[in-house]
mmCIF file as Biopython writes it, N, C-alpha, C and O atoms, coordinates in Angstrom:
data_model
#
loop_
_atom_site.group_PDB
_atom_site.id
_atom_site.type_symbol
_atom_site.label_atom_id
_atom_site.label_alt_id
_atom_site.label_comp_id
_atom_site.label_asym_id
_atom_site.label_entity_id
_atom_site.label_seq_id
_atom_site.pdbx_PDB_ins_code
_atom_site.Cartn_x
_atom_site.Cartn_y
_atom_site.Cartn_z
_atom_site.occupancy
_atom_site.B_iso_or_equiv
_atom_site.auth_seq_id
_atom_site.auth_asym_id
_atom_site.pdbx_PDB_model_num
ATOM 1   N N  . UNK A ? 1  ? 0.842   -1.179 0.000  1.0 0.0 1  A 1 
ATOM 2   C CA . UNK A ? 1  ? 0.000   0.000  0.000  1.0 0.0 1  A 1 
ATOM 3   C C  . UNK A ? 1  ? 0.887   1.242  0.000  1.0 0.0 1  A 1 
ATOM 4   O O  . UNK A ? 1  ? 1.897   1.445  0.674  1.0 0.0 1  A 1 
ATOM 5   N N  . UNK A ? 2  ? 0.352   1.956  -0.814 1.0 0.0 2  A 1 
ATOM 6   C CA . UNK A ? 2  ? 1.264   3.573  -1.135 1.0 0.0 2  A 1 
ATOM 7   C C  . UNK A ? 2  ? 1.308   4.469  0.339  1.0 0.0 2  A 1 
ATOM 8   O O  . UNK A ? 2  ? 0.386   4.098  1.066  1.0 0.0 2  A 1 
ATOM 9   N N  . UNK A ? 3  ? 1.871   5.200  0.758  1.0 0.0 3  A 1 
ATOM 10  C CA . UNK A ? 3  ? 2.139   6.288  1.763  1.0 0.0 3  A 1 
ATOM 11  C C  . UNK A ? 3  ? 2.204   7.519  1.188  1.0 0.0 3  A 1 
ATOM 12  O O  . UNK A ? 3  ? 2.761   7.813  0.130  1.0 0.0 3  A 1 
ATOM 13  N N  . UNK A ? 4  ? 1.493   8.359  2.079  1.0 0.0 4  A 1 
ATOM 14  C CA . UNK A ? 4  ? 1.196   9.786  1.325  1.0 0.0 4  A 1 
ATOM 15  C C  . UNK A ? 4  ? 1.271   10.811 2.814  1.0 0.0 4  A 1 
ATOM 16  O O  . UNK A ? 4  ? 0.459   10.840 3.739  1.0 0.0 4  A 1 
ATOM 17  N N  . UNK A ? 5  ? 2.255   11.420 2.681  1.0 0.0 5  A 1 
ATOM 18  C CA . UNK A ? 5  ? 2.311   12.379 3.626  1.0 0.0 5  A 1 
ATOM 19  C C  . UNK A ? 5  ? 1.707   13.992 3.671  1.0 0.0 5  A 1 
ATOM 20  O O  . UNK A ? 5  ? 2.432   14.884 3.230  1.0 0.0 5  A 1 
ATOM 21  N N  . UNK A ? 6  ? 0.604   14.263 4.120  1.0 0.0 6  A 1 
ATOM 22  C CA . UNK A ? 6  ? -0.067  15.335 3.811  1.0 0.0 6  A 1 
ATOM 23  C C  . UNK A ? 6  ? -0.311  16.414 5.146  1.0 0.0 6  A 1 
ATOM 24  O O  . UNK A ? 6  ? -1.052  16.219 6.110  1.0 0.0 6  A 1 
ATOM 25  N N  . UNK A ? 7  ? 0.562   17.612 4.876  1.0 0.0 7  A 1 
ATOM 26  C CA . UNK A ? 7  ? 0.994   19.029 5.817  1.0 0.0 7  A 1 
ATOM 27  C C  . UNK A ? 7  ? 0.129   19.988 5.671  1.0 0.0 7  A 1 
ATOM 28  O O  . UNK A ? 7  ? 0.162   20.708 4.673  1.0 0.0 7  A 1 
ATOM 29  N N  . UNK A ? 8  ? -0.649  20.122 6.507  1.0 0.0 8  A 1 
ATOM 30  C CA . UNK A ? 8  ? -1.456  21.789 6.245  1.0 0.0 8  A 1 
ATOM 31  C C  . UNK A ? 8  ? -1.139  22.487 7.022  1.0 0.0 8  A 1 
ATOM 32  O O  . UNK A ? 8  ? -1.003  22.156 8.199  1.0 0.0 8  A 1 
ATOM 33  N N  . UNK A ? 9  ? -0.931  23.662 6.563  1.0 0.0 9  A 1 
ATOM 34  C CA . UNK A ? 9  ? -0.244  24.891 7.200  1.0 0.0 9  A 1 
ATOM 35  C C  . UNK A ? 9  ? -1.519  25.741 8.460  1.0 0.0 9  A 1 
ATOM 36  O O  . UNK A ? 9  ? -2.686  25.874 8.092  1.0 0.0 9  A 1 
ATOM 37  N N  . UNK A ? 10 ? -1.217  26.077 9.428  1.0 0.0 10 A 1 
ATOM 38  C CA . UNK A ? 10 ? -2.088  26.960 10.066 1.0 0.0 10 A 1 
ATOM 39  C C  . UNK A ? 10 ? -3.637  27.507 9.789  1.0 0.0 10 A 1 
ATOM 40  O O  . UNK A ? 10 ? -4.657  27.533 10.478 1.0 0.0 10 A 1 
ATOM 41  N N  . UNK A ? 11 ? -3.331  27.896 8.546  1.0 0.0 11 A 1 
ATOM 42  C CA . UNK A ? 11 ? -4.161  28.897 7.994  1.0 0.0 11 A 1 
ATOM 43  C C  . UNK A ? 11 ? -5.231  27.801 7.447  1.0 0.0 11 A 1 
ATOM 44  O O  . UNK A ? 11 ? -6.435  28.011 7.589  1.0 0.0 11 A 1 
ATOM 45  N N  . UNK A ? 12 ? -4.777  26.696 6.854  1.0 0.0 12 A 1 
ATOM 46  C CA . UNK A ? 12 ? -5.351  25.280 6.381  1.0 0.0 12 A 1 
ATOM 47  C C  . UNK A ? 12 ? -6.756  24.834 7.338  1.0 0.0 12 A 1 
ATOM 48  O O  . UNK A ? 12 ? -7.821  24.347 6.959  1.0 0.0 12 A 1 
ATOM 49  N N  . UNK A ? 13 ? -6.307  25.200 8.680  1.0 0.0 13 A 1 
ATOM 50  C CA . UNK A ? 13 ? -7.512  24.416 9.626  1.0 0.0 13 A 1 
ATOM 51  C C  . UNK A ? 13 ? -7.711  26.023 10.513 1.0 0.0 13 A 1 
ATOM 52  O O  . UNK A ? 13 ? -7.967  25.965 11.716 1.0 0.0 13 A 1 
ATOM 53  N N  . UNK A ? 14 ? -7.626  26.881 10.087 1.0 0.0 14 A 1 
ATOM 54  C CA . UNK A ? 14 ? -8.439  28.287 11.007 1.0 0.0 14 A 1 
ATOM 55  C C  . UNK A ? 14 ? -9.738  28.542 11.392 1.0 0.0 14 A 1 
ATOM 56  O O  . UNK A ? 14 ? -10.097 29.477 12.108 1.0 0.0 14 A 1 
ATOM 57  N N  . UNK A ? 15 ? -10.623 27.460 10.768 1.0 0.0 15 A 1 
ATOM 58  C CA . UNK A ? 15 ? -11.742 27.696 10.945 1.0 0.0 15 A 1 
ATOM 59  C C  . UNK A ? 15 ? -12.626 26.160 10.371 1.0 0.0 15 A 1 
ATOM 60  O O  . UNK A ? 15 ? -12.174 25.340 9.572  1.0 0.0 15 A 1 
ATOM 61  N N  . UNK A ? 16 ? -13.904 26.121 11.026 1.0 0.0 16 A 1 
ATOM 62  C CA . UNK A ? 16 ? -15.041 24.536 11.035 1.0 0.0 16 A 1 
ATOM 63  C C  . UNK A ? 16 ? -14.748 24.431 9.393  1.0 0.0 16 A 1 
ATOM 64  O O  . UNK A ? 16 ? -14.537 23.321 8.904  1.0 0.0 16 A 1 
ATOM 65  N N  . UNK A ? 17 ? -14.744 25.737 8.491  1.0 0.0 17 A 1 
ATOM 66  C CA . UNK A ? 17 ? -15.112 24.954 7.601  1.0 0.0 17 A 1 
ATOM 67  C C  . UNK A ? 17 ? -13.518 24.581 6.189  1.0 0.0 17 A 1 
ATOM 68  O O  . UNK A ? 17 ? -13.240 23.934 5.180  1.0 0.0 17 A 1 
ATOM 69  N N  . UNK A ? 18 ? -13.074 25.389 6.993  1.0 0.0 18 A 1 
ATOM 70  C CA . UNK A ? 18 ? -10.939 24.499 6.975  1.0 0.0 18 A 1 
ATOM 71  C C  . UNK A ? 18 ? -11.162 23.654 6.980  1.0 0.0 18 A 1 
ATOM 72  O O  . UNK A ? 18 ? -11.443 23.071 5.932  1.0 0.0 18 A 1 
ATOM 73  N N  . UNK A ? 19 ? -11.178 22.948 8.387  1.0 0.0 19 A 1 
ATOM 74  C CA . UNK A ? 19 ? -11.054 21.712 8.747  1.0 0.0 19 A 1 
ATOM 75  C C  . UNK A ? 19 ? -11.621 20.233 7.946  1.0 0.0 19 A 1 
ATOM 76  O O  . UNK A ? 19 ? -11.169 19.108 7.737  1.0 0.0 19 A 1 
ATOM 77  N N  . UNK A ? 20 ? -13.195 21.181 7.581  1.0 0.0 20 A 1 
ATOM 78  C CA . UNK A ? 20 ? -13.722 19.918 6.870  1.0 0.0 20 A 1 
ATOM 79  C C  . UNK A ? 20 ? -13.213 19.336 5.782  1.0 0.0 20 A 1 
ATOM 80  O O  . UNK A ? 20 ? -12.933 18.149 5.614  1.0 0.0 20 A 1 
ATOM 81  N N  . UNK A ? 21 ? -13.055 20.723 4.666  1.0 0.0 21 A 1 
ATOM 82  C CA . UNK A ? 21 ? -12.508 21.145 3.791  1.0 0.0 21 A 1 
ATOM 83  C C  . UNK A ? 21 ? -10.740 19.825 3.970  1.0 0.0 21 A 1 
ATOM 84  O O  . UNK A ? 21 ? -10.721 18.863 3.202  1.0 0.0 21 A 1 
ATOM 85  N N  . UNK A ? 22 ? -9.895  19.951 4.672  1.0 0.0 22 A 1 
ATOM 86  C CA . UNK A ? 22 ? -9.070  19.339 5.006  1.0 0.0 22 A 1 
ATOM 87  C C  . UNK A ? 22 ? -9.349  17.694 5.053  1.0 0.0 22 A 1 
ATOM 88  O O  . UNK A ? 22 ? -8.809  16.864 4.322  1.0 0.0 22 A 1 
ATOM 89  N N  . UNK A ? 23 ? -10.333 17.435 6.105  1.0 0.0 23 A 1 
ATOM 90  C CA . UNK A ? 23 ? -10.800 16.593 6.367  1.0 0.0 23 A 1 
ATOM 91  C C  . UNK A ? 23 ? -11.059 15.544 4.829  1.0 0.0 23 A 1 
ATOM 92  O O  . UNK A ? 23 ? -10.407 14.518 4.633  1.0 0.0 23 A 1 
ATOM 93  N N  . UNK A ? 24 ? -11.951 15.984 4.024  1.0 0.0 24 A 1 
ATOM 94  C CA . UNK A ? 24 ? -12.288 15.181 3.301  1.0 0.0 24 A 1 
ATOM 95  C C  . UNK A ? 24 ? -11.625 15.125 2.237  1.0 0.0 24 A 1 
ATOM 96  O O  . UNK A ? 24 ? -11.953 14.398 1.299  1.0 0.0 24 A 1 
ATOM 97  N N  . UNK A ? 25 ? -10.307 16.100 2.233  1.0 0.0 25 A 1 
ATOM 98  C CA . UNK A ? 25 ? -8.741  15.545 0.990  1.0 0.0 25 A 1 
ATOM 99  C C  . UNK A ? 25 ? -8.271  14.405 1.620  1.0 0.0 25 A 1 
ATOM 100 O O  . UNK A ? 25 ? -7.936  13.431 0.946  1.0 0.0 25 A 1 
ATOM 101 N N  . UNK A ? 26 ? -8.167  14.402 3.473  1.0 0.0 26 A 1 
ATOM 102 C CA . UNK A ? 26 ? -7.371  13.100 3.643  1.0 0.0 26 A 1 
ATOM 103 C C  . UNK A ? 26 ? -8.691  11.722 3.227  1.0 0.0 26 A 1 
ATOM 104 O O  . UNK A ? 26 ? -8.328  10.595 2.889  1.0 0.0 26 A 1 
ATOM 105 N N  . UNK A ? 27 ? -9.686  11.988 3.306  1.0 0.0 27 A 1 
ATOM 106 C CA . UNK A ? 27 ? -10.658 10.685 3.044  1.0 0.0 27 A 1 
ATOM 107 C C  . UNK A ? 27 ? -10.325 10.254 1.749  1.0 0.0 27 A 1 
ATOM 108 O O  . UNK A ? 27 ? -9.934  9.137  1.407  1.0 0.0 27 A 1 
ATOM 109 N N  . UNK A ? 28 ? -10.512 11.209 1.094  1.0 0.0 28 A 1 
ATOM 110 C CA . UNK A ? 28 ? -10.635 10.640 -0.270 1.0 0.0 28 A 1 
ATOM 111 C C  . UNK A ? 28 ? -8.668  9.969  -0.828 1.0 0.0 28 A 1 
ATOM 112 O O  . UNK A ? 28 ? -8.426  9.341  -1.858 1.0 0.0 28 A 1 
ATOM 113 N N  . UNK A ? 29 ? -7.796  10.323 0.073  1.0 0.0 29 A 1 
ATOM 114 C CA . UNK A ? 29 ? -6.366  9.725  -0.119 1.0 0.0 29 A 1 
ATOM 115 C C  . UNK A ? 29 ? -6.997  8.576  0.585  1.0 0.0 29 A 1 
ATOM 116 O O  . UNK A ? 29 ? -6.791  7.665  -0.218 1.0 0.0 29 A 1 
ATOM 117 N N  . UNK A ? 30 ? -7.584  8.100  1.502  1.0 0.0 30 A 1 
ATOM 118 C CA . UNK A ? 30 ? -7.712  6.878  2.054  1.0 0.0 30 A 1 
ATOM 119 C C  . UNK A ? 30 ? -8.446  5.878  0.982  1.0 0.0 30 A 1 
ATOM 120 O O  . UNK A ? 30 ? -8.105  4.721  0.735  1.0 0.0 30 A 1 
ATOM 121 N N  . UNK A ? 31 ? -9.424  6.530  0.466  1.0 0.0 31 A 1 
ATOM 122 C CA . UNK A ? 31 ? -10.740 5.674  -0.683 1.0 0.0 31 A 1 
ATOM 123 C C  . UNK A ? 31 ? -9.882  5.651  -1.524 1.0 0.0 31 A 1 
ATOM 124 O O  . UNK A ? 31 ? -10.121 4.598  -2.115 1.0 0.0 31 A 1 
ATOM 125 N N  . UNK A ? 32 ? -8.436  6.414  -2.317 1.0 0.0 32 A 1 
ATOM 126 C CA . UNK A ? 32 ? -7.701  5.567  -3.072 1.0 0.0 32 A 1 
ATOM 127 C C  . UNK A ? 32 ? -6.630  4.946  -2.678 1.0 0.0 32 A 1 
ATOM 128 O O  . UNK A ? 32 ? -5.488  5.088  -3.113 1.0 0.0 32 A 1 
ATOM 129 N N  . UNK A ? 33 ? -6.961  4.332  -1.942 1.0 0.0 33 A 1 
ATOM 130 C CA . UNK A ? 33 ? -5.892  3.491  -0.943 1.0 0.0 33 A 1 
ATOM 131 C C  . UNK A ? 33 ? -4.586  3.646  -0.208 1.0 0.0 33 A 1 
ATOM 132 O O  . UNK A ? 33 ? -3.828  2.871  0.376  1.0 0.0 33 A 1 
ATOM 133 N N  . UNK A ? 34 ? -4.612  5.131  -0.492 1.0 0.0 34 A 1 
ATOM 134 C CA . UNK A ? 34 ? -3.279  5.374  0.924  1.0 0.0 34 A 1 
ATOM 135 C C  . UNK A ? 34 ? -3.233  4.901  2.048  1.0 0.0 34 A 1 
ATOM 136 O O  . UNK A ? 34 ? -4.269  4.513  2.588  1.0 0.0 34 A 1 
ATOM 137 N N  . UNK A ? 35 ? -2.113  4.827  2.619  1.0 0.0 35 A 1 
ATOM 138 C CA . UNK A ? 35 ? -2.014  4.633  3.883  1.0 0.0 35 A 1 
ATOM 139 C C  . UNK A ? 35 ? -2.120  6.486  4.144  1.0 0.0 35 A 1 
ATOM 140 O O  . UNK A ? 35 ? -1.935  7.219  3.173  1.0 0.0 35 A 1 
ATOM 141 N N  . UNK A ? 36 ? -2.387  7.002  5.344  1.0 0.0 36 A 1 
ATOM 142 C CA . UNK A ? 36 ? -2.178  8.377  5.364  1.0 0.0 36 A 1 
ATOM 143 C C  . UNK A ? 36 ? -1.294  8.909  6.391  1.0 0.0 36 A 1 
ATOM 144 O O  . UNK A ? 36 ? -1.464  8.331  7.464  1.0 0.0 36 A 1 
ATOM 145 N N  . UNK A ? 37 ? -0.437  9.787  6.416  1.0 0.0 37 A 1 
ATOM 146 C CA . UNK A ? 37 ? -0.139  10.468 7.761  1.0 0.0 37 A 1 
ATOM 147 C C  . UNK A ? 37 ? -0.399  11.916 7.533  1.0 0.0 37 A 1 
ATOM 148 O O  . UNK A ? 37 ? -0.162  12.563 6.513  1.0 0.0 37 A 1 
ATOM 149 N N  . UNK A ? 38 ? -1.091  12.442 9.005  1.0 0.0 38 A 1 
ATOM 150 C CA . UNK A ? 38 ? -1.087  14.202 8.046  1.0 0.0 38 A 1 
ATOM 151 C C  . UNK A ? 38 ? -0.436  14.680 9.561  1.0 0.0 38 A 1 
ATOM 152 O O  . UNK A ? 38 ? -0.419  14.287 10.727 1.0 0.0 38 A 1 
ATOM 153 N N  . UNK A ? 39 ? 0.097   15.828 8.705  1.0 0.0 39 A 1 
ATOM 154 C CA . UNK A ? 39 ? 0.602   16.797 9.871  1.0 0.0 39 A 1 
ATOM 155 C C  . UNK A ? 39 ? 0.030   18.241 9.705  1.0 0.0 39 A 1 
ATOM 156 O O  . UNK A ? 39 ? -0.002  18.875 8.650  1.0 0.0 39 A 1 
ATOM 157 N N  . UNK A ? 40 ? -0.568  18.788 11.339 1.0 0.0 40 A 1 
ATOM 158 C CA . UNK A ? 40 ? -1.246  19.827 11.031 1.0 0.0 40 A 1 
ATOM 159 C C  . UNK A ? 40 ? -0.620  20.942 12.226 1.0 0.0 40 A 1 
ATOM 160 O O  . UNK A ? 40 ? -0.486  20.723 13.430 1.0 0.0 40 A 1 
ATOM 161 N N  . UNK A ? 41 ? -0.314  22.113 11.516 1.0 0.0 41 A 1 
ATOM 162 C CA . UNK A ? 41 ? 0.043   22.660 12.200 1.0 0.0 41 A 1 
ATOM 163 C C  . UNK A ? 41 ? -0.951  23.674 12.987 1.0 0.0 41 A 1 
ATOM 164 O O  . UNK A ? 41 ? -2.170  23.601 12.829 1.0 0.0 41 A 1 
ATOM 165 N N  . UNK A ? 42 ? -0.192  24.859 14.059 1.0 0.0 42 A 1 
ATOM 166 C CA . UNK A ? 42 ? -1.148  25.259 15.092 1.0 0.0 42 A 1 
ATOM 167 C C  . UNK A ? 42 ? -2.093  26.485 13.998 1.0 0.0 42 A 1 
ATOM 168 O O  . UNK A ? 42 ? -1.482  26.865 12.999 1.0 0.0 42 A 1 
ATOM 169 N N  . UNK A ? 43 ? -3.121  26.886 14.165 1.0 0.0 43 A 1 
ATOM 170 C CA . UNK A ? 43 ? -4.160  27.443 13.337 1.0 0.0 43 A 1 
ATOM 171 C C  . UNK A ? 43 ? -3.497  28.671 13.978 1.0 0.0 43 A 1 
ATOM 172 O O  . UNK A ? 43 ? -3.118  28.687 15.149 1.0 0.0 43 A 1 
ATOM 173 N N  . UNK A ? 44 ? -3.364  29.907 12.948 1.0 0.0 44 A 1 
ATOM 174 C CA . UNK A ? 44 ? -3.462  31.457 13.023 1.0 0.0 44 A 1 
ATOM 175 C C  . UNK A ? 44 ? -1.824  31.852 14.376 1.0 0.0 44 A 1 
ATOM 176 O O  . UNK A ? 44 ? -1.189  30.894 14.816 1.0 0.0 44 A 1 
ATOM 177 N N  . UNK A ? 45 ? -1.561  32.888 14.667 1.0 0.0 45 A 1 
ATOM 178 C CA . UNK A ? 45 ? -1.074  32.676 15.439 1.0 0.0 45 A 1 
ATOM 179 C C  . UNK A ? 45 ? -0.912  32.284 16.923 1.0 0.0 45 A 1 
ATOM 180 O O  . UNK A ? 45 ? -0.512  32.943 17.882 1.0 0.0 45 A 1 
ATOM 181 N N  . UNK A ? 46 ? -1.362  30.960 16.815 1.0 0.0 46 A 1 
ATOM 182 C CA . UNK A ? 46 ? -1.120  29.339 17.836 1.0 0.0 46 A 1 
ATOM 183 C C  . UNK A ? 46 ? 0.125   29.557 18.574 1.0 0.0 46 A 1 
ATOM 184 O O  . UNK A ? 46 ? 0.437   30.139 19.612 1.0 0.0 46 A 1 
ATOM 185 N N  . UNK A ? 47 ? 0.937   28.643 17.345 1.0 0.0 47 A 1 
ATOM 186 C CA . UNK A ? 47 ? 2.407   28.634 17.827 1.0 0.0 47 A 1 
ATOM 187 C C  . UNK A ? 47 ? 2.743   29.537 18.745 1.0 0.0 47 A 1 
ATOM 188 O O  . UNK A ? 47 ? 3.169   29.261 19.866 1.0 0.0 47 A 1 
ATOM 189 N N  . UNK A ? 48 ? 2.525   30.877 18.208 1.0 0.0 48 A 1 
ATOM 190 C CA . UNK A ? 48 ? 3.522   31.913 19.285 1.0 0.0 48 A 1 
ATOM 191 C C  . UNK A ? 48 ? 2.774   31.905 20.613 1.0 0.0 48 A 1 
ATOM 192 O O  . UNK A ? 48 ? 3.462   31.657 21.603 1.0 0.0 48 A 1 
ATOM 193 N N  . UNK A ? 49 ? 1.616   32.112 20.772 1.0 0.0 49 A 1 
ATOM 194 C CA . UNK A ? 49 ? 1.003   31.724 22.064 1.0 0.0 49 A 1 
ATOM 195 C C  . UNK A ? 49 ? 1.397   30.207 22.918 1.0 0.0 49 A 1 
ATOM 196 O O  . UNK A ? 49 ? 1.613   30.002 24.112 1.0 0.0 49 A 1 
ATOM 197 N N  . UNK A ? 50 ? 1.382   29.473 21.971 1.0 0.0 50 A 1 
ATOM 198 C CA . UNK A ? 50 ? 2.187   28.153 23.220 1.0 0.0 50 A 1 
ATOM 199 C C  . UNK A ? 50 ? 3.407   28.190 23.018 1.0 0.0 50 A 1 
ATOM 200 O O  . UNK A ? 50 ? 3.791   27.066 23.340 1.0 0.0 50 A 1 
ATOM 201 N N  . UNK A ? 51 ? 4.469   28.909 22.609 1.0 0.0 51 A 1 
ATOM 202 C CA . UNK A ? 51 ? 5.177   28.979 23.078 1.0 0.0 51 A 1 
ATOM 203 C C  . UNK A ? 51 ? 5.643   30.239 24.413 1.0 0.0 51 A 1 
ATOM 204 O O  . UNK A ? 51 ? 6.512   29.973 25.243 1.0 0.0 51 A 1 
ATOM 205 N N  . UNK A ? 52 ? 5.081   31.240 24.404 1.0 0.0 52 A 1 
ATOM 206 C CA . UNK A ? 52 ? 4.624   32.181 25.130 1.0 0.0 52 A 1 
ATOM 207 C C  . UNK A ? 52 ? 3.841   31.834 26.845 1.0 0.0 52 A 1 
ATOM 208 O O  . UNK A ? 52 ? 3.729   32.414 27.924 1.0 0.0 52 A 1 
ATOM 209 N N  . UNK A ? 53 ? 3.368   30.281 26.101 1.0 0.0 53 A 1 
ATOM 210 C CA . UNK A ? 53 ? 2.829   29.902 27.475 1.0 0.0 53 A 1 
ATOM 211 C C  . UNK A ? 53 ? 4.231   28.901 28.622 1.0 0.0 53 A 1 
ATOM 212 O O  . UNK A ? 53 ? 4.625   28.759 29.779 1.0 0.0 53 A 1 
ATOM 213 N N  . UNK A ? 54 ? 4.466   28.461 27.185 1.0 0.0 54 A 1 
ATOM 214 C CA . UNK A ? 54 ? 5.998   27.512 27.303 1.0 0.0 54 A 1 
ATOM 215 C C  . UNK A ? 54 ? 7.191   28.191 28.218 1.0 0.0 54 A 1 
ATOM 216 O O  . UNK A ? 54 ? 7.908   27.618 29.039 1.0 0.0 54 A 1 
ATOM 217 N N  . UNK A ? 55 ? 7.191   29.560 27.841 1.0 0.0 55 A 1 
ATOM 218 C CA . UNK A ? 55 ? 8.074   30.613 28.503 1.0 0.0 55 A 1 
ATOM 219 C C  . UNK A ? 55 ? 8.056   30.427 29.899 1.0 0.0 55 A 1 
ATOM 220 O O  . UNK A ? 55 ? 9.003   30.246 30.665 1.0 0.0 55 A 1 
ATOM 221 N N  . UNK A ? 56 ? 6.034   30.544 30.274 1.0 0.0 56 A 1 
ATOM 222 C CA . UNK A ? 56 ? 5.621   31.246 31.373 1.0 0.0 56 A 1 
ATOM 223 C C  . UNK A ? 56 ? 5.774   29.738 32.456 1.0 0.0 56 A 1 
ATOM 224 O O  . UNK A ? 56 ? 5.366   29.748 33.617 1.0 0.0 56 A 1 
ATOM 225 N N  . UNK A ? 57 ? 6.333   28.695 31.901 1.0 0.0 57 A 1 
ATOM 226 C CA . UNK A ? 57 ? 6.230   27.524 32.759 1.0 0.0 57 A 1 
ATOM 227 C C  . UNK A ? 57 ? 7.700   27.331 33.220 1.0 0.0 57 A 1 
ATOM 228 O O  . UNK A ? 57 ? 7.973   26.987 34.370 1.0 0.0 57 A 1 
ATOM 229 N N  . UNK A ? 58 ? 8.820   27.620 32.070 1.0 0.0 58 A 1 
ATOM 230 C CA . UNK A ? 58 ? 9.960   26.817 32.554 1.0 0.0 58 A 1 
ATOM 231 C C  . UNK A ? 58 ? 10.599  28.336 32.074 1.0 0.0 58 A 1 
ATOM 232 O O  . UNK A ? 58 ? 10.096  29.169 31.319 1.0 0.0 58 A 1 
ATOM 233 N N  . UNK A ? 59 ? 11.786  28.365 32.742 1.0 0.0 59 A 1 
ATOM 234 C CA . UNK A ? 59 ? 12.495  29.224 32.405 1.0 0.0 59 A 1 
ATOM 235 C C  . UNK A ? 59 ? 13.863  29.067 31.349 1.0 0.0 59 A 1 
ATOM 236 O O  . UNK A ? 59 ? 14.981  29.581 31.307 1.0 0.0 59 A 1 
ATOM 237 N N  . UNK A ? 60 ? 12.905  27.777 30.302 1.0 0.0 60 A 1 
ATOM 238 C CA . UNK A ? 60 ? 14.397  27.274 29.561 1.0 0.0 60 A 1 
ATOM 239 C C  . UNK A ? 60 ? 13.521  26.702 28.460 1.0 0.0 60 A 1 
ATOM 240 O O  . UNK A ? 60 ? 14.270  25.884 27.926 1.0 0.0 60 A 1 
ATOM 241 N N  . UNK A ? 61 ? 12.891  26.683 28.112 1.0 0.0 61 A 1 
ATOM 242 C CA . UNK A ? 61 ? 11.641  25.779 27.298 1.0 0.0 61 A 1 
ATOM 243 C C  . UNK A ? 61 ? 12.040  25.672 25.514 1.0 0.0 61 A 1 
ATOM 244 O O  . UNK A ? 61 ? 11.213  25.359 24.658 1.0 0.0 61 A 1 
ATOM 245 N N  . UNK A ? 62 ? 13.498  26.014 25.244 1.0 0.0 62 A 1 
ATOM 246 C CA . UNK A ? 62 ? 14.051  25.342 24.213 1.0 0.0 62 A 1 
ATOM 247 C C  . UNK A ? 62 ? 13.311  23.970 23.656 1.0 0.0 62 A 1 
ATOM 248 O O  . UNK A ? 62 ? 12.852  23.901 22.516 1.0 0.0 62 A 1 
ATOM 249 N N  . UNK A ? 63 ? 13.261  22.947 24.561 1.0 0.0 63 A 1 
ATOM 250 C CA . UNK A ? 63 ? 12.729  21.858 24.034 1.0 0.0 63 A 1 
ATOM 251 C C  . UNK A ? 63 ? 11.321  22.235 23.676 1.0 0.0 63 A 1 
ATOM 252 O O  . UNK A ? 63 ? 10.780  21.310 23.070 1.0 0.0 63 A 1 
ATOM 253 N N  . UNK A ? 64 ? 10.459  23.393 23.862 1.0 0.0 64 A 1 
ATOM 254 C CA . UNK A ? 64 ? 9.156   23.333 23.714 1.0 0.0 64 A 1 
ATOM 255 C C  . UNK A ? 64 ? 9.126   24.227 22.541 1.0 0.0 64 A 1 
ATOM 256 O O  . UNK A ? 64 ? 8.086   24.076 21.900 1.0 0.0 64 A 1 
ATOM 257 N N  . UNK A ? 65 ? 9.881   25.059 22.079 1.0 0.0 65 A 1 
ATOM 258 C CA . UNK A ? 65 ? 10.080  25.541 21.193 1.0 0.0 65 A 1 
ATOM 259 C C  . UNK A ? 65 ? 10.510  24.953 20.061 1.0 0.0 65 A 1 
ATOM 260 O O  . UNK A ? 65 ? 10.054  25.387 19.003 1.0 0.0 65 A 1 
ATOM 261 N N  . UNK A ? 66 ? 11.354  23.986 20.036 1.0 0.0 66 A 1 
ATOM 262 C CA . UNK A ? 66 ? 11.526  23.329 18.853 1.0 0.0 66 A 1 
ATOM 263 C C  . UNK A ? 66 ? 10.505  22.484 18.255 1.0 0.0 66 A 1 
ATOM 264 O O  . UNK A ? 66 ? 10.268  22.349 17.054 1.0 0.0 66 A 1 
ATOM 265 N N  . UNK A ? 67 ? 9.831   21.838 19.423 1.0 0.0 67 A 1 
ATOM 266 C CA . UNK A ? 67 ? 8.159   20.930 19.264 1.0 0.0 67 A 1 
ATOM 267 C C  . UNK A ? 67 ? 7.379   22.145 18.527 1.0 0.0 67 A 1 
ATOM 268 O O  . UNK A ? 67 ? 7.221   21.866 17.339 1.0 0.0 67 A 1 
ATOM 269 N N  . UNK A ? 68 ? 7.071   22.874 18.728 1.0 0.0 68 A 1 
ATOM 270 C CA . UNK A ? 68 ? 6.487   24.578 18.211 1.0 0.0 68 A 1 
ATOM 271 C C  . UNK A ? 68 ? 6.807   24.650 17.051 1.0 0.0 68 A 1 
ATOM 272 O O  . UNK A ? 68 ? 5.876   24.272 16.340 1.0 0.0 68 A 1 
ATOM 273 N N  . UNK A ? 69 ? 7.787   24.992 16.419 1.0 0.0 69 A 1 
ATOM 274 C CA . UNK A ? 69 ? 8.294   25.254 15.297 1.0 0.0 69 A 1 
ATOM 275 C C  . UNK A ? 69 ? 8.339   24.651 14.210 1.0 0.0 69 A 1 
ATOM 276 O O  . UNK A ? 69 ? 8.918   25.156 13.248 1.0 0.0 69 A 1 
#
């Protein structure tokens, strides 16, 4: 079975009807028989807020920043 790696950017899932929108490109990679993996990143500016929160926990949060990024 084929592998298909599929990335949507922030802006990709910002909103219900993103998501669906998203949602039913990975279905239809499944109905032609992919295997799927998707990677989705944080919607709008996300990221900088958890990392911002990341700050407010550890005073070193490198490792949470690179997960972020």
């Amino acid at each position: 079975m084929k592998l298909v790696v599929m990335k949507f950017g922030g802006s990709s899932v910002a909103d219900a009807a993103k998501i669906k929108h998203v949602a039913g490109r990975v279905i239809q990679k499944k109905k032609e028989g992919y295997r799927v993996v998707v990677v989705v990143s944080a919607p709008g500016d996300m990221t900088d807020d958890l990392i911002e929160m990341a700050e407010a926990v550890t005073r070193s949060p490198a490792r949470a920043r690179w997960i972020c990024s």
